[in-house]
Structure formats: C-alpha cells, structure tokens
Steps between C-alpha positions, in 0.01 A plus 500: 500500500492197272212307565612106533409215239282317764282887621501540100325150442294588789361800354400354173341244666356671762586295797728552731924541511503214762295255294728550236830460703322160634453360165809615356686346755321163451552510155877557538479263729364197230146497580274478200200735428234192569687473831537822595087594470405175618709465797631781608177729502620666823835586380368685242178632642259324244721561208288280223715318161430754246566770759806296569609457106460831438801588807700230378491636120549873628770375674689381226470791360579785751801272577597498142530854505671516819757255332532808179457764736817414700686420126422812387604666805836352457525593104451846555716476813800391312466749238557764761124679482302423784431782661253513788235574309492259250552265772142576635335522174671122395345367872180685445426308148154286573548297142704378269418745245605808727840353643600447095370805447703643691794331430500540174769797470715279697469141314815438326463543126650480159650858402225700425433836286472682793812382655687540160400840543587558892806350410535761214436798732158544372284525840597855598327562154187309553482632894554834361216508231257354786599772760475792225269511210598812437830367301505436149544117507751503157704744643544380866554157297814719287697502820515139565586350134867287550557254200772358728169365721282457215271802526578591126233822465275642715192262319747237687504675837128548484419158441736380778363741798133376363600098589576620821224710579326145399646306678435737777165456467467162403642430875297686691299279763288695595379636159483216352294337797265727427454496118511098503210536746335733290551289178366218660137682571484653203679304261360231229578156375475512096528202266575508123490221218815410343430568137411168334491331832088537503446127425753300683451707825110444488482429871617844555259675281292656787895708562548594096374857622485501861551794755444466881599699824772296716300513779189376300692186413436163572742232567347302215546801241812587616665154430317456185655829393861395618457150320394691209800669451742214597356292187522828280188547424427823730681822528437662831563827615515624862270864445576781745123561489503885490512676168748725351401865571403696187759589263845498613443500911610277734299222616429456867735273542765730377329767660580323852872425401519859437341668811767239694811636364382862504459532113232710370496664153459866602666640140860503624742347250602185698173442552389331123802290552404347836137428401679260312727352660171426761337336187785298412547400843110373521509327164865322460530433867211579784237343236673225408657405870095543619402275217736213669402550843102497414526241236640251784251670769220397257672126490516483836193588551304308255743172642396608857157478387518142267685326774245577723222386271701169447555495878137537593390256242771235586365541889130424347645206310703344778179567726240346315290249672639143506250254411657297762517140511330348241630278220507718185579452142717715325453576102786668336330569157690454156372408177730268267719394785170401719340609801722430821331329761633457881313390785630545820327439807391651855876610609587589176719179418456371083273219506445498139605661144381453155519648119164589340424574148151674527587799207619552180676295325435151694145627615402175756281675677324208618826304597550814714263498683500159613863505598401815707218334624657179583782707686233690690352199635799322619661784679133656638655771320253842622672806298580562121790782475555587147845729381317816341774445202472422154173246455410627853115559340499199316602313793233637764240421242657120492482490904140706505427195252663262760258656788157479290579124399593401828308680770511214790880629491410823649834669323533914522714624244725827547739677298836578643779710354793338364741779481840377574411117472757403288738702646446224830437237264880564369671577844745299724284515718212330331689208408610453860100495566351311194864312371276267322250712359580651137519863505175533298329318760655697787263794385187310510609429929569857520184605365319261796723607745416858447129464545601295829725769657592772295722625723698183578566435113527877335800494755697230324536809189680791460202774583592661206397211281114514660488728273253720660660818440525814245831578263684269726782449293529874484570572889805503734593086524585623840215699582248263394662203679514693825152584487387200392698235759370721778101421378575159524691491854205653628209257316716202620552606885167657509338196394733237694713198328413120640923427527388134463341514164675796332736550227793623500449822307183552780740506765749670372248851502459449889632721730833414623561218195699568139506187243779357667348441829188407366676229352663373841153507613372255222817279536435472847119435476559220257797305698284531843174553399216744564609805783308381821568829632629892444791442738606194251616753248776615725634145400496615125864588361619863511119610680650694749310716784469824285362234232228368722435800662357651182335190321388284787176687513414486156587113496134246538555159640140324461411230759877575699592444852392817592169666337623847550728443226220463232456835555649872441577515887908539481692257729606806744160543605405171575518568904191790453297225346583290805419786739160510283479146599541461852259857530215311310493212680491299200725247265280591170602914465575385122166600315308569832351832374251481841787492723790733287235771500486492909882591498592846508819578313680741750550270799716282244718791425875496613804683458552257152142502367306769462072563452574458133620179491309386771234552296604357183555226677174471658326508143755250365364253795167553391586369143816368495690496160200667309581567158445902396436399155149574386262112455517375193182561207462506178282714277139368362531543199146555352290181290487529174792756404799314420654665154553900426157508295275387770574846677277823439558845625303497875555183554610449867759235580731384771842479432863446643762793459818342346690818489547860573666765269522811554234651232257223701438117553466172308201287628392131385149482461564109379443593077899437450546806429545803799299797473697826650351759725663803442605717798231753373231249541592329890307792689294784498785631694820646362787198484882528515571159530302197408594352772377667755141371373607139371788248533601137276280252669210729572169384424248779327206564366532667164290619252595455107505850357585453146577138305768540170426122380735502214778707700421258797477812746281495778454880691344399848439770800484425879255766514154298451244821466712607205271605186637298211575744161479263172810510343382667144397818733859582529719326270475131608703332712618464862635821517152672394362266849794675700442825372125480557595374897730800581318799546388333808794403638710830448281769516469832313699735433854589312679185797187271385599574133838430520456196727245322202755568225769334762262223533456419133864557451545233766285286383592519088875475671383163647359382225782562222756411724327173619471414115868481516485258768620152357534217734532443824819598538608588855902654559830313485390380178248306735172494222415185365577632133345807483757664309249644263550808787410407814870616611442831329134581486351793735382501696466085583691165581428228630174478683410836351523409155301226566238680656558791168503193251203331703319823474537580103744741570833322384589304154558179401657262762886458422558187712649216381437155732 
C-alpha cells in the first residue's frame, strides 16, 4: 500500500497524518505560514513555523514527483511496456533519483550502440554468452556476422552484444541504487592544479592537491572546489574510493556488477570475455553515470547547506535589536568623494544631510567635526551609525574624535553593515522615498535607518544583496530566493508592521499582502490619512476577506479606536477578549497582569478558539504589541585599545560579532580591524556550526590569542581559560593559536586528528579566500565597486567581505565612490 504524501510528511516530521492534512489544506487554501502557526494552532495541533516550512517545502517536492511519477507512467504506457510489475515498482519510487532510475531503459533516446546492435540481431548473442560461459565467445559471435546489418566479422558481433550487455547494466535500478549509495560512503572528492594555473588561481591553493571523502565535505569546500573548476584552474575528479584489487582483478565495484548478472570467472572460456564486458560497463558507463548523479548530490548538498547559512544569518540580521526611536546620524564613509552625512530623526524622516572631507586628499578634519557637531546639536541627534565600507575605520576614529571633543553631547557610535546600500540608494523605490536626495546621500539615510530598525529598512533590498551569505552567486537563483523570502515573511509578521508608518516594501512581506496591495494600502493612507482602525482596511482597494483574514493580525494601529488593535490579537477573536472583560469585572484588562493572571484559559474556550489561543491571547493582553526582538546594547569596548598594536595575546576584550562563516565568526573588538574566532576555538566542546554558540549582533567576551601586526590578523577565542602558545613555538601566526586551542576542543584520538587538520584547513581556507575578498560587493552587481572580486571571491560578499577585509583576511579595497 502506497503510503500518501501528507502520512509521508508526517513521518519525517514525526507528527501526526491529521496535522499534516490540516495544514495542507490551509495552505491550499491561501493561508500563509505566519498565519497558519499563529492562528490556527488548533488546526494544526501546535504545528510551530519551521515545523510548518519544512511541510510546505516537502510538499513541493513529493508533489513534484507525483507530477513525474504520473508522466512517466504515461511514457512507458504508450510505448506498450507496463506490465504490472513495473507499475508497482514506478509507484513505489520514494525520490527522484529512484523513479529516473528506473526509468531510464524507457526514456526516449538517440539510437544507441546497443540498439544498433538489437536492431542488428545481436542480443540472442549477448543473452547467450551471459546464460553459458561455457561457449567460446568468437565462435558463438561466427554465427551472427551479416554485412547486410553491419556485423562485418565476428570482432564486430562481439563488440555489438558487449553495448548491450552495457546498456543492460547501465539500466538497472536497482544495481545501480546500490553502487551510487555505496560510492557516496566511500567515495572521495580530489582536486588537481591546472598546469601553469598555480599563480592566477592562488585562492584555490589550499585544493592544488586535495582529497576528501564526500561525506566528509563541507558545503564551503565543496563550492570552492566547483568554482575552482568553472574558472579553470582545478581539475576534479569524482574517486570511487576503493582501490583496484591486485594485479588484473576486479575491483569491488566490478565485483558487485558481476555477482548481479551471475558472472563469475570460474576458467570457462566465456568467462575472460565477460569480466570485461563488467569492467567496461563500470568504467564507460556505471562510473561515469555515478559520477553525474553524486557530483549534483554533492551540489545539492553543499547549496542545501549555504542557503541555510545565508538563511540563518539573514534571520539574525533582520532581527537585530532596533535602537528604536532616537535621532541618529548616519556616516557612509568614502575618501576623495567625502564622508556622507544624513541625519534623520526619531521616526526615521531626513532632517539633515551633508558632505565631509575628513581624509585623504582634502583632510579637514577639524571642519568635520564641527559640521558633525553642529548637526548633532540641532537635531539632539543621540546615535552615530557608520557604513563598515571603504574609510569605515577612518571614519569611526573621526566620530570617536567627535565623542571625546564633545562629551555634553552624550553621542554612542555603532557600526552598521552596509551591504546592499547602494543597491537601495539606486532603486525606484528609493527615489519614490528620498526624490530629492542624491543617490550618494541616500546611503548615508540607509545607514541611520538600519541602526533604527533593521528590519523595517533591510526589507526595502533584495535579501540577496545583504550580503550575508556564502558562494551566493554560485546557488540555485530559485532556491536561494525561496529560502530566503520565507526568513523575511516570518521576521516581519513575527515582529508586527505599524500599517500607519510603514513602507511599502514592509508591507508587502505581511501575510495576506504582495507589492501591489501594499501599494493600495499606502495610496489609501495618504488620501485619508492614518487607519483609525483594522476594520478600515476593508476600505483599501482589492483587500478582500481572504486578504484581511491573513494580515489583519499582523497589522499595529498605535493610539486607534480600539486598543486591541495595537496588538497581535487577530480581529476574529476580539469577542474572547470581551468575554475576558465582562468576567474580570474591569475596563483596564490591557496590561493588567494582576487581573489577566486570575483568568483561567479553559472557561474562554469555544467551538472557534481553542486553550492555545486562548492563551496566546492572554499573554498578548499582558503586553500588548511587545516586540520579540532582543533590547538594544552595544559592546564596551575597552579604554585605551583603539588600533591593532595596542592588543597582546591574553588580553580580554568585549566585542560585537559582525559575522558568522562557517570555519567560525568575525567579532569587533573596536581596533578597526575584526579578529576571527575559529570554530576550533568557540568551546571546549566539539562544534558543527558556529552558530549554534554565536550569532551577528551577539555581544562576547573574547580573549586575543595571537596578534599578526603587519598581516593585520587578530586570532581571538571565546574560550577565556585558554593557555596562550607564542607564536615562534609553532611557526607564528594565527593558525599556530588555533592549533595550540584544538586538542581541547576535539579530543584524542584518530576523529580528534582528523577534526584539527579540518580545522586548520578551515581556517587557512578562510583566510586565502577572504584575501580575495575585494569590496563590498553584494549580488545583482549590487557592491559599491568592489569589482576587484567581491562578485567572485570565496567564500565572501557583501557583509562578509567586509567583515574578511575588516579582519585582514581580504586585499585591497576595489571600490570606486
């Protein structure tokens, strides 16, 4: 019995069929995955979002293959050759992979050698030589030679009975099934240098003699490999991973081939010439179709893994703490073309903007400052946010400057990424927004925006220009994008938009709302004013019922008719709040946390609501609207260390992470220059993923392992009992600081071994490919110059080859103002 999609999904997620079935039917229905786990809990028993985007992406799938199931049902159909068998085996295929597998003998195809030869007569031969062994292979072959067919000798014959027996094998499912699986556990990723190729592919040198077990891969490797060979510089080869046997034997491979068709070399005289027809099979056809299917497994994989990275990261972005609202400069450093200055105020709206010369070549420092101061004072400006771009040191020295002169100011300065700046600065949608603001000087708003609200500006850009991702421009356009819209649905709704203050672009990520509606709901704010209500968006154009039904509760209308709608509480359930109400006794429920904590959740239950709700609504009423994101802080950085040589090895510090790679994380420890902690040095205990222990935005205490002035590399560990090893001991260096830090972490033994030599590989990976790095370049050509190879460097853009640049990992700065 074929198990359905929905008790399939159910069993990989381990809930039950009728959860699934409830969500998939809201889904089909038009209900977003914000609405879905935030109001309809009791539909879905408690499904949460990520339980809820990982159904809605296995359901693509599964249907997907329903969709080729059903064609290739029909294919073979029409050619007359589904039998009842087949049938069941086509229905019982759980992948992709399997169903072609299995269809491959049926897939219409260019004439091949094999059915040259069928067509020639030749099969009786080759079935003939594979039932007996005991025939002489050249003179069963006699009998079948027929110039008239082509089959000129019995060298002719031979050679045409071997394509099919090839063919045979090279089509059958089940075999090779099982050897791709066994390729894939045993098999090895090796890398070659192009000859003369040494010193233009550089970046790639830790891959100029490189060997590694598939399943021993990162994603990180894995596209560095692939990019490798797509600029010519690598030649990779997909290694079966088991030696050849001894002399002339078989290797297991062929060894398995064999023992499937019966063949087994027992000294008969057909015997010799099926041995090699096996090991032609294996190398012109089962190796080389294996090498396809794993080299795209190992893509897939390795994207799988890098869009989640960039997913994950992009969430910590978007979620960052707002700094609220607070009148903040924004710097957007440059040198000959000036330091951009915007000030906008509490709500975000420009009250200000300026061009400073502090640097090279004008140098007016002072002038600088006192435009920046006079600014301050007028617009009881609180926050400096300074673009981590080109000049980005130069210009936090000019606003720490700023600070020290003028301390009755009380200014805090923060740096904020710019990745994808100027790809806002330069879109439509900016010069709706800022029509009489240059586009230089739309950065500079950006950059204060961003230290505002994070969320509410990164919005206005493609995510894929935030550039807080890995190989981006080496993944599925489609893949990414998917991944990568659904992080921000889910910041946006789970945070809440105020529809009287927000963009369009903000909207347009709310449940319920695309770009065109959210522009019907601007149009309409603006020709009659601020919503007084939720039920006034019914009056927008084209919000129909299924429209409100999914935003409305995601929607914040501050100081409204109706307080309830300041808060996450969705229109529908408005009457349990008023059965709250009357059971109180009391007009104030809204923050009451006395009274709310009398009321017991079950007698407001009805046929509509259930305990879940009832009690998400209950803790909305205690604080209603509260934001999820995290207050907002910045790190203390420490007196007295503000430049690269002021640090020594045990020096403790706090810091701000302003990345995460894979191979470990980027922290500011305010020296203009990041130091990395490498994976190997963020616990005692053993560390897949760096973020499981840190995210961007985290504030740490780190303590400097190992200080390369002249390289301007800074090796920092979050461990703070770790013995520091001076450099000379073991070569110099902040690999020599890692190296000294893993035995710790990893353990003995032959895993602990190999995991340290992954860890330095890691961590020499990040730093060659980081020196590649260029500007901040983010995708869709959206880097502000940094065509010295931010586009094309591994394994940074944007943000991350800031953070690689900032950290003395990446080259020169490419950007041109």
């Amino acid at each position: 019995m074929t198990t359905s999609i929905e008790g399939r999904i159910a069993e990989e997620l381990g809930v039950r069929e009728r959860q699934v079935k409830a969500a998939v039917e809201l889904l089909d229905g038009g209900s977003t995955v914000p609405f879905i786990a935030r109001y309809r809990k009791e539909a879905t028993e408690m499904l949460d979002d990520a339980q809820l985007r990982a159904l809605e992406e296995r359901l693509r799938y599964l249907r997907e293959l329903e969709e080729r199931r059903t064609s290739v049902l029909e294919s073979v159909r029409a050619q007359g050759k589904l039998d009842a068998e087949l049938e069941a085996r086509i229905r019982a295929a759980d992948s992709k992979a399997r169903l072609e597998d299995i269809y491959l003998p049926f897939k219409p195809k260019r004439r091949t050698k094999a059915q040259i030869a069928r067509e020639a007569g030749l099969e009786p031969l080759a079935d003939g030589l594979l039932a007996d062994p005991s025939v002489e292979p050249q003179a069963a072959a006699a009998a079948f030679v027929d110039p008239e067919k082509g089959v000129a000798d019995a060298a002719a014959a031979l050679e045409g009975a071997r394509a099919v027996l090839t063919e045979r094998i090279g089509e059958d499912a089940d075999l090779i099934g099982e050897l791709r699986e066994r390729m894939w556990s045993r098999g090895r990723l090796t890398a070659k240098v192009r000859e003369g190729k040494e010193e233009a592919g550089a970046k790639f040198a830790d891959y100029f003699d490189f060997s590694e077990g598939f399943t021993e891969l990162p994603s990180h490797r894995v596209l560095a490999a692939f990019r490798g060979e797509k600029e010519e510089v690598l030649d990779l080869v997909l290694d079966p991973g088991e030696p050849d046997a001894p002399g002339s034997g078989p290797t297991p491979y062929e060894s398995s081939i064999a023992h499937r068709f019966g063949i087994a070399d027992r000294g008969r005289p057909g015997d010799k010439w099926l041995a090699d027809t096996v090991r032609w099979a294996w190398r012109t056809r089962v190796l080389v179709h294996l090498g396809i299917d794993l080299r795209l497994r190992l893509r897939q994989a390795a994207e799988d893994d890098a869009v989640r990275v960039f997913a994950a990261n992009l969430r910590d972005l978007l979620l960052a703490a707002p700094a609220g609202t607070r009148a903040t400069m924004g710097l957007d450093p440059g040198f000959r073309t000036g330091v951009k200055v915007a000030v906008v105020d509490a709500t975000g709206k420009v009250a200000a903007t300026e061009t400073v010369y502090p640097h090279v070549p004008q140098q007016k420092w002072d002038a600088s400052l006192a435009t920046l101061a006079r600014l301050a004072r007028e617009h009881d400006v609180e926050l400096i946010a300074i673009g981590n771009g080109t000049a980005s040191r130069e210009t936090d020295k000019l606003a720490a400057d700023l600070i020290a002169r003028e301390p009755g100011l009380k200014l805090t300065k923060v740096m904020v990424s710019e990745a994808g700046a100027s790809v806002y600065s330069a879109s439509a949608f900016a010069s709706q927004e800022l029509p009489e603001l240059d586009v230089s000087l739309r950065g500079a708003v950006s950059i204060a925006r961003r230290l505002q609200d994070p969320l509410a500006e990164l919005v206005k850009i493609d995510p894929k220009s935030i550039g807080v991702g890995q190989y981006q421009h080496d993944l599925s356009e489609v893949k990414l994008s998917r991944s990568l819209d659904a992080v921000v649905e889910d910041c946006v709704n789970g945070v809440g938009v105020d529809v009287n203050t927000a963009s369009a672009p903000l909207l347009s990520r709310v449940s319920g709302i695309g770009s065109g509606l959210a522009e019907n709901i601007v149009a309409h704010r603006d020709a009659n004013g601020p919503f007084r209500s939720r039920k006034a968006l019914k009056e927008v154009s084209r919000l129909g019922p299924k429209a409100y039904e999914q935003c409305a509760g995601f929607l914040r209308i501050r100081d409204g008719e109706d307080p309830l709608d300041a808060s996450s509480v969705h229109p529908e359930a408005y009457p349990v709040v008023r059965r709250m109400t009357a059971a109180a006794g009391t007009d104030t429920l809204i923050g009451n946390t006395a009274v709310l904590r009398k009321l017991r959740p079950e007698e407001f239950t009805d046929a509509s609501f259930g305990l879940p709700t009832v009690t998400d609504i209950l803790k909305e009423l205690e604080k209603p609207g509260r934001d999820p994101r995290p207050a907002f802080r910045t790190a203390a950085f420490k007196e007295g260390v503000e430049k690269i040589g002021d640090l020594t090895p045990g020096m403790l510090l706090e810091g701000v992470v302003t990345n995460v790679a894979a191979f470990g994380a980027f922290v500011d420890v305010g020296v203009h220059q990041d130091g990395l902690v490498h994976v190997s040095a963020m616990s005692k205990n053993f560390v897949k993923d760096p973020r499981d222990v840190v995210k961007p935005g985290d504030i740490v205490r780190v303590k400097v392992l190992d200080v390369d002035v002249p390289r301007k590399r800074i090796s920092l560990t979050l461990r703070l009992d770790d013995e520091i090893t001076p450099s000379g001991e073991d070569g110099g260096g902040s690999r020599g600081a890692r190296r000294s830090a893993q035995p710790v972490r990893q353990g003995g033994g032959r895993e602990g071994d190999r995991d340290r030599r992954q860890g330095d590989r890691d961590g020499k990976q990040g730093d060659r490919n980081g020196r590649q790095g260029g500007g901040r370049g983010g995708s869709s050509g959206g880097g502000r110059g940094g065509r010295g190879g931010g586009r094309d460097a591994a394994p940074a853009n944007g943000a991350m080859a800031d953070a690689l640049r900032r950290a003395g990992l990446a080259g020169p700065e490419g950007r041109g103002r």
